[in-house]
C-alpha positions in Angstrom: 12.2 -6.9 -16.1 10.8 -6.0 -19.5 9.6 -2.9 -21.2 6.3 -4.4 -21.6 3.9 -2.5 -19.7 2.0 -5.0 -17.2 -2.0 -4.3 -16.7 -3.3 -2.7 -13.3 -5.6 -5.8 -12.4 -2.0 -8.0 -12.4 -0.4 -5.3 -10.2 -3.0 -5.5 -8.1 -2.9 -8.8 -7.8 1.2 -9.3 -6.5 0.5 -7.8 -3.0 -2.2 -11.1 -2.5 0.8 -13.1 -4.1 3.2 -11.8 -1.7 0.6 -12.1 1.4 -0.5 -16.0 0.7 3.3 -16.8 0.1 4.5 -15.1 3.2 2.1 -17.0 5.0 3.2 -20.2 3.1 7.0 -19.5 4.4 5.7 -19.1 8.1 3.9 -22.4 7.4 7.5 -23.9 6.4 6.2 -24.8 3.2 9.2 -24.5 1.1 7.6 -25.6 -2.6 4.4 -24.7 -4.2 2.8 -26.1 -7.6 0.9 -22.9 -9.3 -1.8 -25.5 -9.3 -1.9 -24.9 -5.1 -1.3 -21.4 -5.9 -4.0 -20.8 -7.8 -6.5 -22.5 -5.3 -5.3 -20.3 -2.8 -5.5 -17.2 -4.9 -8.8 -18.2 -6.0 -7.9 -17.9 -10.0 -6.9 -20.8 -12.3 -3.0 -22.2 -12.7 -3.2 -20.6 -15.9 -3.1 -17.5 -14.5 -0.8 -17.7 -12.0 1.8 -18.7 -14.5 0.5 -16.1 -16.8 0.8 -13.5 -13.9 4.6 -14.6 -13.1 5.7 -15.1 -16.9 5.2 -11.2 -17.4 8.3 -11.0 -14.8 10.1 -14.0 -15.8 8.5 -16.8 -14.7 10.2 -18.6 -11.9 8.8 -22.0 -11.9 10.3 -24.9 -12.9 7.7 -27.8 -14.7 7.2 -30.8 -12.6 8.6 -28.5 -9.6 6.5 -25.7 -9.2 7.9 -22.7 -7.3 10.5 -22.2 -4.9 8.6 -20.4 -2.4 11.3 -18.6 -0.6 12.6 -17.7 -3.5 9.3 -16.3 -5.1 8.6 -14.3 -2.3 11.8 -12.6 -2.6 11.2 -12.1 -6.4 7.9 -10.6 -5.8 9.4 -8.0 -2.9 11.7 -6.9 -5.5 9.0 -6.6 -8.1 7.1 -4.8 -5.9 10.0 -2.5 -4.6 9.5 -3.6 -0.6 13.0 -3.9 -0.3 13.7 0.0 -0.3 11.1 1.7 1.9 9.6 4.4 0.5 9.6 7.7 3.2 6.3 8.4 4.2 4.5 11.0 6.4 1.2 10.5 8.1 -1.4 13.2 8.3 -4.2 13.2 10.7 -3.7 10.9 14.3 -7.2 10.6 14.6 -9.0 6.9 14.5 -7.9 5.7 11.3 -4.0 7.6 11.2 -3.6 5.9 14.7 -4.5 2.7 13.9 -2.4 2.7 10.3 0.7 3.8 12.4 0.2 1.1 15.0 -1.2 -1.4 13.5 0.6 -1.9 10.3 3.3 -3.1 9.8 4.4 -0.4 6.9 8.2 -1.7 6.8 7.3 -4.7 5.4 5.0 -2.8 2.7 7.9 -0.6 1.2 7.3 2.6 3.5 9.2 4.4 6.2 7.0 6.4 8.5 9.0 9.1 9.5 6.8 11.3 10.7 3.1 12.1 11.9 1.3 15.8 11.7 -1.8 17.1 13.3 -3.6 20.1 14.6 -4.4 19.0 18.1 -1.9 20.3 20.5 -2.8 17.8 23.2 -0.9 15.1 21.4 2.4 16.9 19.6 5.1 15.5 21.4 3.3 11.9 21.5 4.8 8.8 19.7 3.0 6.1 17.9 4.7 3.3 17.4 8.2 5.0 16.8 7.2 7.8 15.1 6.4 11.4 16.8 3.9 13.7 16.3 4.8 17.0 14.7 2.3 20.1 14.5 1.1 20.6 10.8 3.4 23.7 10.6 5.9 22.1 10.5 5.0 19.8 8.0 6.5 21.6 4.7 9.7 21.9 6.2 10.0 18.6 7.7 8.7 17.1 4.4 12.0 18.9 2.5 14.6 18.2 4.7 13.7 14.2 5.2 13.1 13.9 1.1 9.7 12.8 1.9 8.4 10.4 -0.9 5.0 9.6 0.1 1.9 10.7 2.6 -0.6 8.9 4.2 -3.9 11.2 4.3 -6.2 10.5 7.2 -7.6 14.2 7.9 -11.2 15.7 7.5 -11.5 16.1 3.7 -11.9 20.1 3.7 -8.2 20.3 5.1 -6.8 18.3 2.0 -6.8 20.4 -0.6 -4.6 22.8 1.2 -2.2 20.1 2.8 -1.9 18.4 -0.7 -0.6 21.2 -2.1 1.8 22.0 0.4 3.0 18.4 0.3 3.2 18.2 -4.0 5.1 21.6 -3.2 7.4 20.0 -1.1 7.8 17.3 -3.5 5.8 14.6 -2.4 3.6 13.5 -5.7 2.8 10.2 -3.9 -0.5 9.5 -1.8 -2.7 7.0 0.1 -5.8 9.0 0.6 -8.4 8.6 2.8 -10.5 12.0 2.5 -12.5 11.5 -0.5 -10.8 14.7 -2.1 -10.1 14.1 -5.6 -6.1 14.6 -5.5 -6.2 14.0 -9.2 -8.3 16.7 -10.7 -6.2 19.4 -9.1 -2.6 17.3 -9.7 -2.5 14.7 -12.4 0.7 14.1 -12.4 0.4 12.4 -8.8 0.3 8.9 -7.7 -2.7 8.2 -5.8 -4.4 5.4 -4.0 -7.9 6.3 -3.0 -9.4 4.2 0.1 -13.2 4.8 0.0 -14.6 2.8 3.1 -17.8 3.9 3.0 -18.1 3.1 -0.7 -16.7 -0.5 0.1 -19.2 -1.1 2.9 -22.0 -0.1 0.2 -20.9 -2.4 -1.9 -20.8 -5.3 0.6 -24.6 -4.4 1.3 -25.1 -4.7 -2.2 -23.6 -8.5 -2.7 -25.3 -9.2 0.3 -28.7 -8.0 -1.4 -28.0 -9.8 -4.8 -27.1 -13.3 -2.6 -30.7 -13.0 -1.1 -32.9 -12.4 -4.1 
């Protein structure tokens, strides 16, 4: 891959690539015109090839896209290949169902661990991975080479876990608590997931599509 640095609304738009081709592969559909691509993706073929050309290309003209092929290209783009390490904080609602429900493997993590307050559960297993008291959390974070944590806690216990993670090393977050990781750590990775924000914003287009 080139130097050239590639805009956020193209990253953002590989992990759709890699969904709709994935499904394509189940489907046993084993070429793809960026034409069909596009329709899929909702965009224009322009784009598509315009997307892919930042990283090579990969098409062929009057072939399209070997879809097998593209799908690996965008896994190693995207770094899926070599899970990242991750730990989980906060088993409640959302931490549970993240731990069970997704399938992280397959979106470059490791879960290696989960951490929480509630004694009731240490011990307990989700999917694989245990559940560790948040003491233990520091240590546990050095001694794996943790890369990356998962942040489903109440948002007045982040600030405090944040910092012993970045201390620990970790400078690599999908957060859920609304704290602003950023302003205390700039030099962090972060992915902010604001539900409440999104649902707002669905009751907004809803609004507009009624007037």
């Amino acid at each position: 891959m080139s130097n050239v640095r590639i805009s956020k609304s193209v990253i953002k738009r590989l992990p759709r690539y890699y969904r709709f081709l994935s499904e394509l592969e189940e489907q046993g559909v084993e070429r793809v015109s960026s034409g069909k691509l596009a329709q899929i993706m909702r965009t224009t073929a322009s784009q598509v090839r315009q997307d892919l050309n930042h990283f090579g290309g990969f098409g062929h003209q009057g072939y399209g896209y070997s879809v097998p092929t593209l799908r690996e290209e965008i896994i190693n783009i995207l770094g899926l290949g070599n899970p990242h390490k991750a730990v989980l904080i906060g088993a409640g609602h959302i931490g549970t169902a993240i731990a069970s429900r997704l399938s992280l493997d397959r979106m470059g993590f490791s879960l290696e661990g989960i951490f929480d307050v509630n004694g009731d559960i240490i011990g307990d297993k989700i999917n694989g991975a245990e559940i560790y008291p948040l003491q233990r959390l520091k240590d546990f974070c050095r001694e794996n080479k943790i890369e990356a944590a998962f942040l489903c806690m109440p948002k007045n216990a982040a600030p405090e876990v944040v910092a012993e993670l970045y201390g620990s090393g970790v400078k690599s977050f999908w957060n859920f608590t609304h704290y602003d990781i950023l302003a205390d750590f700039p030099d962090a990775v972060v992915e902010n997931v604001h539900l409440s924000d999104m649902l707002m914003t669905l009751c907004y287009r809803m609004n507009e599509t009624e007037d």
